[in-house]
C-alpha positions as CSV (number, residue, x, y, z in Angstrom):
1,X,12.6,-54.0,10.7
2,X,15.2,-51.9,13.6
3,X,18.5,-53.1,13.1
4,X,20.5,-55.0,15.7
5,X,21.3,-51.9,17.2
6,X,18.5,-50.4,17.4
7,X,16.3,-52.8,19.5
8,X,15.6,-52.1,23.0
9,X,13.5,-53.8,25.7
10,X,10.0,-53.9,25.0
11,X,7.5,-53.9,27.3
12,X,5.6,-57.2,25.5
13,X,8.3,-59.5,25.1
14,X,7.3,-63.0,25.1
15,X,10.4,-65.3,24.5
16,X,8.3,-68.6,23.0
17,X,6.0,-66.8,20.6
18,X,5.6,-67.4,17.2
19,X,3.5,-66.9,14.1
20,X,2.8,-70.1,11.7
21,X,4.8,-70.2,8.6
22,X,7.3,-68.1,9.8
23,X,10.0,-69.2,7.3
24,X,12.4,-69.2,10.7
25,X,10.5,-72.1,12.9
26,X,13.0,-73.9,14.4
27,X,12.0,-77.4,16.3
28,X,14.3,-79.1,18.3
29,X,13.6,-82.8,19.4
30,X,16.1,-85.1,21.0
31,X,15.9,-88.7,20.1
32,X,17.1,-90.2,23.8
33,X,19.9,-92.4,22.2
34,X,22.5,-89.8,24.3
35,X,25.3,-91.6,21.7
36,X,23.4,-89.8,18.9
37,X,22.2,-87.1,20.7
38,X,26.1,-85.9,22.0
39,X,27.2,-86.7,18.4
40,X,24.8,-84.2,16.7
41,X,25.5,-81.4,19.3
42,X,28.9,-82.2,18.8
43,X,28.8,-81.6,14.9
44,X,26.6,-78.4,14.9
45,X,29.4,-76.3,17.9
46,X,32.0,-77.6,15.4
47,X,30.3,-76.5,12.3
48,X,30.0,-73.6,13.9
49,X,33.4,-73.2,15.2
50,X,34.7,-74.2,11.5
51,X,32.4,-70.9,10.2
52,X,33.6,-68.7,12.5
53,X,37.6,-69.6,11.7
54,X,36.3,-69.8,7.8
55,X,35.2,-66.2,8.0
56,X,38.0,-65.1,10.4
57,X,40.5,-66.1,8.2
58,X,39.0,-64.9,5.1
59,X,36.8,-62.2,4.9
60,X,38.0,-60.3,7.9
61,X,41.8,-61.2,6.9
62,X,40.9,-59.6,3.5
63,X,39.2,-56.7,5.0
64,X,41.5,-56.1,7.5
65,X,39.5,-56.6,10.6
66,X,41.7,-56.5,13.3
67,X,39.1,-55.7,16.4
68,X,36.9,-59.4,14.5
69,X,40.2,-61.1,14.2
70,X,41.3,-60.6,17.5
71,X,37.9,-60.3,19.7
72,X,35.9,-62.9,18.1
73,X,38.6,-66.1,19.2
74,X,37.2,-66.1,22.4
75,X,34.1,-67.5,21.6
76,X,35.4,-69.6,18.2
77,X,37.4,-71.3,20.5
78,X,34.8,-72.3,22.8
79,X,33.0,-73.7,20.3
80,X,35.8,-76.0,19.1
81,X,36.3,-76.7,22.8
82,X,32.9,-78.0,23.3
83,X,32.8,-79.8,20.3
84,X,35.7,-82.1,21.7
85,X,34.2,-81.9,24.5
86,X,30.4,-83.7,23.3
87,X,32.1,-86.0,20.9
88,X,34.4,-87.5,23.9
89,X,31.3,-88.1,25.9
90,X,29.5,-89.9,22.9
91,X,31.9,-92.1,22.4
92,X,32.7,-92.9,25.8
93,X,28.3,-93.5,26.2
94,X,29.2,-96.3,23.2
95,X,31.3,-98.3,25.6
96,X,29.4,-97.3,28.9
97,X,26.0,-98.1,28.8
98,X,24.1,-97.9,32.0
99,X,22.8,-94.9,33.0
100,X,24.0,-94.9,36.4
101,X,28.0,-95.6,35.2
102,X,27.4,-92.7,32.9
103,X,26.4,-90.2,35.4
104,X,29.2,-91.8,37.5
105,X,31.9,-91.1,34.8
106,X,30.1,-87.8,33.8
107,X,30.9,-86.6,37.4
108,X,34.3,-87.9,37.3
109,X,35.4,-86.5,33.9
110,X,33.1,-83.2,34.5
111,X,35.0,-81.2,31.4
112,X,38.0,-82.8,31.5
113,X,39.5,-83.4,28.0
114,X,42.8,-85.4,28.8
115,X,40.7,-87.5,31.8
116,X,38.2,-88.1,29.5
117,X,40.3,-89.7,26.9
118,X,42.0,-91.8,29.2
119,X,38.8,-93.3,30.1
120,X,37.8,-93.5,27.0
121,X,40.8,-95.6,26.0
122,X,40.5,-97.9,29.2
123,X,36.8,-98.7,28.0
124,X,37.5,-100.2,24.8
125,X,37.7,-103.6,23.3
126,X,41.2,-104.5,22.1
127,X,39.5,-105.4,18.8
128,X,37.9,-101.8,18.6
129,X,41.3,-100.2,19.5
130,X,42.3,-97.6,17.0
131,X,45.9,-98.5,16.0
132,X,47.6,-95.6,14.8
133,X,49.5,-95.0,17.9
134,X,50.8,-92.0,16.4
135,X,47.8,-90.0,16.0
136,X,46.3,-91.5,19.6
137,X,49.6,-90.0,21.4
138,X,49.1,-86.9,19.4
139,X,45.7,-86.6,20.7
140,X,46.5,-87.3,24.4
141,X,49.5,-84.3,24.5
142,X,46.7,-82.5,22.9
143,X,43.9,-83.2,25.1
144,X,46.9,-82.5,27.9
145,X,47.9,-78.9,26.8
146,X,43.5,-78.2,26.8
147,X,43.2,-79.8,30.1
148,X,46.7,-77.7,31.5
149,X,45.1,-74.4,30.5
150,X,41.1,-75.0,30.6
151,X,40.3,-78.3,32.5
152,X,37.0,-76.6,33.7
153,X,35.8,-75.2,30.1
154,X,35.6,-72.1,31.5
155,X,38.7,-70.1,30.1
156,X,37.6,-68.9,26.9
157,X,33.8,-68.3,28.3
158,X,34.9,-66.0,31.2
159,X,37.5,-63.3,31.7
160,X,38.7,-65.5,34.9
161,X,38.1,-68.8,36.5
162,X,36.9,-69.3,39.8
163,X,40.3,-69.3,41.1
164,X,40.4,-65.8,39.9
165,X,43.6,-66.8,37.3
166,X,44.2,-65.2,34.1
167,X,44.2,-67.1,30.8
168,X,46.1,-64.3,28.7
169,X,48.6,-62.2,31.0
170,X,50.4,-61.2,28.1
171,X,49.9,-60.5,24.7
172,X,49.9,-62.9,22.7
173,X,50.3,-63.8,18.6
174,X,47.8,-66.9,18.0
175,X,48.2,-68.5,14.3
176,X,44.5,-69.4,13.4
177,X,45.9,-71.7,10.5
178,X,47.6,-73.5,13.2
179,X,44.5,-73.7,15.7
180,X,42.5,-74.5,12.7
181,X,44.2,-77.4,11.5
182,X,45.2,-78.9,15.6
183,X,41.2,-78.9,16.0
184,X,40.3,-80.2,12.7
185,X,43.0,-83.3,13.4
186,X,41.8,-83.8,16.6
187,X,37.9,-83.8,15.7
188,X,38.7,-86.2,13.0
189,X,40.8,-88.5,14.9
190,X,38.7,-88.6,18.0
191,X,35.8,-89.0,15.4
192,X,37.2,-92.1,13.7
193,X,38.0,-93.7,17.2
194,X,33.9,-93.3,17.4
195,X,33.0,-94.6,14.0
196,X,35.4,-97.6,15.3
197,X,36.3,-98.9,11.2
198,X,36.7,-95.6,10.0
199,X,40.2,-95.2,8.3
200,X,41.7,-91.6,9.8
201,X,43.9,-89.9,6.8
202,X,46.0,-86.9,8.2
203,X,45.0,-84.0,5.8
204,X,46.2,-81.8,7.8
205,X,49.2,-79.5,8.8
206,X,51.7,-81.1,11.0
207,X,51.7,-78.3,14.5
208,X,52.5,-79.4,17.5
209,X,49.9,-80.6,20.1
210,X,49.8,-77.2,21.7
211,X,46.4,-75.3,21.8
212,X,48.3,-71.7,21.2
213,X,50.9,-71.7,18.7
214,X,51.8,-68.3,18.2
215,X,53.2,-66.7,14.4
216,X,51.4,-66.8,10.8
217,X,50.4,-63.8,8.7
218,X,49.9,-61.0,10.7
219,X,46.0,-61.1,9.0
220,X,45.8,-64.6,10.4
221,X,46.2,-64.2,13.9
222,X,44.6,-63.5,16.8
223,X,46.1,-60.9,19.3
224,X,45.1,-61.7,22.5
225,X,46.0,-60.3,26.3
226,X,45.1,-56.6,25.8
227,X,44.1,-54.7,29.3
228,X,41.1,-53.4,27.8
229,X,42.2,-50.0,30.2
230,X,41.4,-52.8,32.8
231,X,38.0,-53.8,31.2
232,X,38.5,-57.8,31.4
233,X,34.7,-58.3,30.2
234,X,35.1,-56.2,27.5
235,X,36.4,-58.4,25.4
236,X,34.5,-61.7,26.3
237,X,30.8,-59.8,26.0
238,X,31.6,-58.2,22.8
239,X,33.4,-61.6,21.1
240,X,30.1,-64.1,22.6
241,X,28.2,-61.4,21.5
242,X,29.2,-60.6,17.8
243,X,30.1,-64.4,16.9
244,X,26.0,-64.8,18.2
245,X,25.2,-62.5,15.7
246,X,27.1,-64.3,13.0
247,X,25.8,-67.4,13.6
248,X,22.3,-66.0,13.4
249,X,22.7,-64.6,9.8
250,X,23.7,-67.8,8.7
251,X,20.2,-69.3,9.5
252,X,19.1,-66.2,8.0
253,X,20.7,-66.7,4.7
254,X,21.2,-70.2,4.6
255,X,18.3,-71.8,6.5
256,X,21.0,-73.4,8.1
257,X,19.1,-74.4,11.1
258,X,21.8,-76.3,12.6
259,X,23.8,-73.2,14.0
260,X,20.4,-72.6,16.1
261,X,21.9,-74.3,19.5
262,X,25.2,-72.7,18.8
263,X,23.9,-69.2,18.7
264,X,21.8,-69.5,21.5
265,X,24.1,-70.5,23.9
266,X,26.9,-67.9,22.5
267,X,24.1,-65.5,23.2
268,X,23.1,-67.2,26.5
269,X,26.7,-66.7,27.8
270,X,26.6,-62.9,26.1
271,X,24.1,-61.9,28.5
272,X,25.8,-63.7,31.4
273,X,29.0,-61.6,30.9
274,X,26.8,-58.6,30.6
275,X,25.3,-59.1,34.2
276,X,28.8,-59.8,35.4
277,X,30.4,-57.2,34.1
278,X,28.1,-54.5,35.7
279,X,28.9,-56.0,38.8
280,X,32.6,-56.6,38.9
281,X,33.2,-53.5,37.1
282,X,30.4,-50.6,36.9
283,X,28.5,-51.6,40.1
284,X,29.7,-49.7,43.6
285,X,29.9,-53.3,44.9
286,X,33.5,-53.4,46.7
287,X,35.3,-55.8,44.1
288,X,35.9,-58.3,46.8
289,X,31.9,-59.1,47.4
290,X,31.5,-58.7,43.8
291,X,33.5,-61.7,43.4
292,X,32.0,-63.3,45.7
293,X,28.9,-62.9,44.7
294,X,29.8,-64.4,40.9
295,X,30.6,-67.4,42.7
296,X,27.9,-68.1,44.6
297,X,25.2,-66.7,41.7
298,X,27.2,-68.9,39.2
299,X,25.3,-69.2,36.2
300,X,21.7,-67.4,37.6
301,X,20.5,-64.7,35.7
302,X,17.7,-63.8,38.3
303,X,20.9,-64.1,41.2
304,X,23.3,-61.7,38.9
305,X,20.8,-59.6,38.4
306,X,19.4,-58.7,42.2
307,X,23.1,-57.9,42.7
308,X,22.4,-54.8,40.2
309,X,19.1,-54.1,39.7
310,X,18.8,-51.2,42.3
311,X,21.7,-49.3,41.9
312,X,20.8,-49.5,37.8
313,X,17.2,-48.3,39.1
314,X,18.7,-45.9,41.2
315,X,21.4,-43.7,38.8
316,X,18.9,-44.6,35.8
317,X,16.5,-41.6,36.6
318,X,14.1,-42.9,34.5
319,X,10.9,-40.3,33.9
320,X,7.4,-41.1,35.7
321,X,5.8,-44.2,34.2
322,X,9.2,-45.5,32.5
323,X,8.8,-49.6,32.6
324,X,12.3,-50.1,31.1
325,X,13.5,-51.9,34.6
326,X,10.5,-53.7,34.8
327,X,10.5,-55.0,31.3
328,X,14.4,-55.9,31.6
329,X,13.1,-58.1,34.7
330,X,11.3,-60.0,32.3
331,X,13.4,-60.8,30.0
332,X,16.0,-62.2,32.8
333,X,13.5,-64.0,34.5
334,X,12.3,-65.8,30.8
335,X,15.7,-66.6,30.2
336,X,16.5,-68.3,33.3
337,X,13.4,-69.8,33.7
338,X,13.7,-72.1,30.5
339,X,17.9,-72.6,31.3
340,X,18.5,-71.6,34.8
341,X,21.9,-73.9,34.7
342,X,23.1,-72.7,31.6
343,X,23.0,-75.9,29.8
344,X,20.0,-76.7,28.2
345,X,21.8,-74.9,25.0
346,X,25.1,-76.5,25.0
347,X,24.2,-80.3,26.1
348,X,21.5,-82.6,25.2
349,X,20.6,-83.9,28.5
350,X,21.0,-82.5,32.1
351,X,23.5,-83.3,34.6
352,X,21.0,-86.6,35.4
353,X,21.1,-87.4,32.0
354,X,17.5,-86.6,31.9
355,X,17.0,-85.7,28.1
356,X,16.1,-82.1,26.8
357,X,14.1,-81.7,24.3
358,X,12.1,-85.3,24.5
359,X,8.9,-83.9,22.9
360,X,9.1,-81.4,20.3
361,X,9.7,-77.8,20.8
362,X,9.3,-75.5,18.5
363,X,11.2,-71.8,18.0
364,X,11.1,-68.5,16.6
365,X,14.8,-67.9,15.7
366,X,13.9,-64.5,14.8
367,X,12.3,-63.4,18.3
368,X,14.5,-65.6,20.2
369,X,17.6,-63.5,18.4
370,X,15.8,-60.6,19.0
371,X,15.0,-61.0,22.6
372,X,18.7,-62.0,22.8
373,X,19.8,-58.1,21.1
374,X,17.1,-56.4,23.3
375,X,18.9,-57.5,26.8
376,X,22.4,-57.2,25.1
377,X,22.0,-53.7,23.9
378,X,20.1,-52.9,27.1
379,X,23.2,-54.2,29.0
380,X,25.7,-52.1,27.0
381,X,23.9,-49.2,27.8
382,X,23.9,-49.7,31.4
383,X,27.7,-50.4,31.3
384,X,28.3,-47.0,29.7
385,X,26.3,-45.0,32.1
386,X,27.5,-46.7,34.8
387,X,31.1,-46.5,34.0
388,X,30.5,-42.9,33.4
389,X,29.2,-42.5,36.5
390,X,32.2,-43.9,38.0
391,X,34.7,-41.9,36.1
392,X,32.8,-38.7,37.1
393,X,32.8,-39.5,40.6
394,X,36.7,-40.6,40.4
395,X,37.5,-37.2,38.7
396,X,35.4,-35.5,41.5
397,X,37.2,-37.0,44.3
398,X,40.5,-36.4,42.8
399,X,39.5,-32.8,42.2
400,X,38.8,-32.5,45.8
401,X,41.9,-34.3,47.1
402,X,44.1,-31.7,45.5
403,X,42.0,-28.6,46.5
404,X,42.5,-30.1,50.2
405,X,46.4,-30.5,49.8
406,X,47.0,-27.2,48.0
């Protein structure tokens, strides 16, 4: 079997095959009951979320791993984030049960963490009320510093937000014992105002309700706010990339099937970054319309893609014959096709609350991971010719600016 990096696009892709037996089947099936449905989704981003951190703070610490330890937080803490995120919606569908005052609520909260919790609060019974005041107020300044920083969940999945700011404008020293332990209390507290009689015991460090809290070991941090020599993708694509990777050798060994969702979304968003990043910074696309395009394309990987796909043709120079763009069209167009929104991997239902996943589909992780390397390592090849391209051309031009001033 090719390793990881050696896989390219292949001209007979075909994203939902699979072989009986195949020790890697994978069938998803969502019961409906969006209280359950929201809670399991929940548990499997922060099981995987509480992987990543496990391995981040062992054996990468131990091995020294700076480029893991600082490159793969991006996507960790996006899959804390969501976590919080599904859990706080499955509680709230406990209290709010009508389809249409969910979709209503849904709207108003969108990803709103602090909004969300107040809601929450509002909607329940004064004899369901969780009465540690303490941890509820902790939880709230929590939900607060998320919601100051990332009220759009979109801070740790992009380089920017649509408003163009920056998350990380400086470098900085992230503790991952102290963002470990803030999610794990929050998780647990928000999870035993959902199980209602649970009894929530504080195991847990006492940090602040800040989402960065910067100091530890120098081996348990995360060093964020490089310039990347102005790469801002860089980064993103390689951490959503690398933690998709990790997540898929976990099924691999463990036949833990449960980190299937994770991984595909991580992967999902991978390939996303990949398109954008050829257009914002390897495409001849004045940076201005190439920003404007990402905001009107969104989340399409068909829309990202028409943006590039001829000047990629065109510097490509690919011999006679040579389906390589063809294939690549493929792949986008199969991905899009089964999650053209970009949420059919990170939420049970849609933005109707229409379920996914009603009737039983069943997965080959192995292809699916495969198709997912293919269009990544595809799209990191583009992204060095193109920037090399663009460096020649820069040198080329300077070269001939100071043979006309000499």
């Amino acid at each position: 079997m090719l390793s990881n990096e050696m896989k390219w696009i292949r001209s007979n892709m075909a994203l939902f095959n699979f072989e009986k037996n195949n020790e890697y089947l994978i069938t998803l099936q969502n019961s409906g009951n969006l209280v359950v449905d929201f809670k399991k989704y929940a548990n499997d981003f922060f099981d995987g979320a509480e992987r990543i951190i496990h391995y981040l703070s062992d054996e990468a610490a131990e091995r020294q791993d700076i480029a893991k330890l600082d490159l793969w937080y991006f996507a960790m803490l996006y899959l804390y984030r969501q976590s919080l995120e599904l859990l706080l919606k499955s509680t709230i569908f406990k209290y709010v049960t009508q389809k249409e005052d969910r979709k209503t609520i849904i709207g108003e909260i969108r990803h709103d963490l602090k909004e969300g919790l107040d809601m929450l609060l509002e909607k329940i019974p004064d004899n369901e009320k969780y009465d540690n005041d303490a941890e509820i107020n902790w939880l709230l300044l929590f939900f607060e510093d998320i919601s100051r920083v990332d009220k759009d969940s979109d801070m740790f999945r992009y380089p920017f937000g649509n408003n163009l700011q920056i998350l990380f404008d400086k470098q900085t020293h992230i503790s991952l014992l102290a963002t470990h332990e803030n999610m794990n209390r929050a998780y647990s507290i928000l999870n035993t105002i959902h199980e209602c009689n649970a009894v929530y015991i504080n195991e847990y460090e006492s940090y602040e309700p800040q989402l960065f809290i910067e100091g530890g070991h120098y081996y348990q941090q995360s060093v964020v706010g490089y310039n990347y020599l102005g790469q801002s993708f860089y980064p993103y694509f390689t951490s959503y990339e690398e933690v998709g990777k990790h997540l898929e050798d976990l099924i691999k060994k463990e036949k833990y099937q449960d980190m299937f969702l994770p991984m595909c979304y991580i992967f999902r968003n991978a390939v996303e970054l990949g398109l954008k990043q050829l257009i914002v910074e390897d495409s001849h696309i004045p940076r201005e319309e190439a920003l404007k395009v990402l905001k009107k394309k969104k989340h399409s990987l068909v829309g990202l893609w028409n943006k590039i796909e001829a000047e990629i043709e065109q510097y490509a120079n690919a011999p006679k014959g040579d389906t390589t763009i063809i294939d690549t069209r493929k792949y986008i167009q199969a991905f899009h096709d089964f999650d053209n929104s970009s949420d059919i991997f990170r939420y049970p239902t849609n933005r109707n609350l229409d379920t996914y996943f009603s009737t039983p589909k069943t997965f080959d992780m192995m292809n699916i991971a495969a198709c997912f390397h293919e269009l990544c390592n595809f799209l990191s090849g583009v992204d060095s010719m193109l920037s090399e391209i663009k460096d020649y051309e820069a040198e080329m031009r300077s070269y001939y600016s100071d043979e006309m001033n000499y």
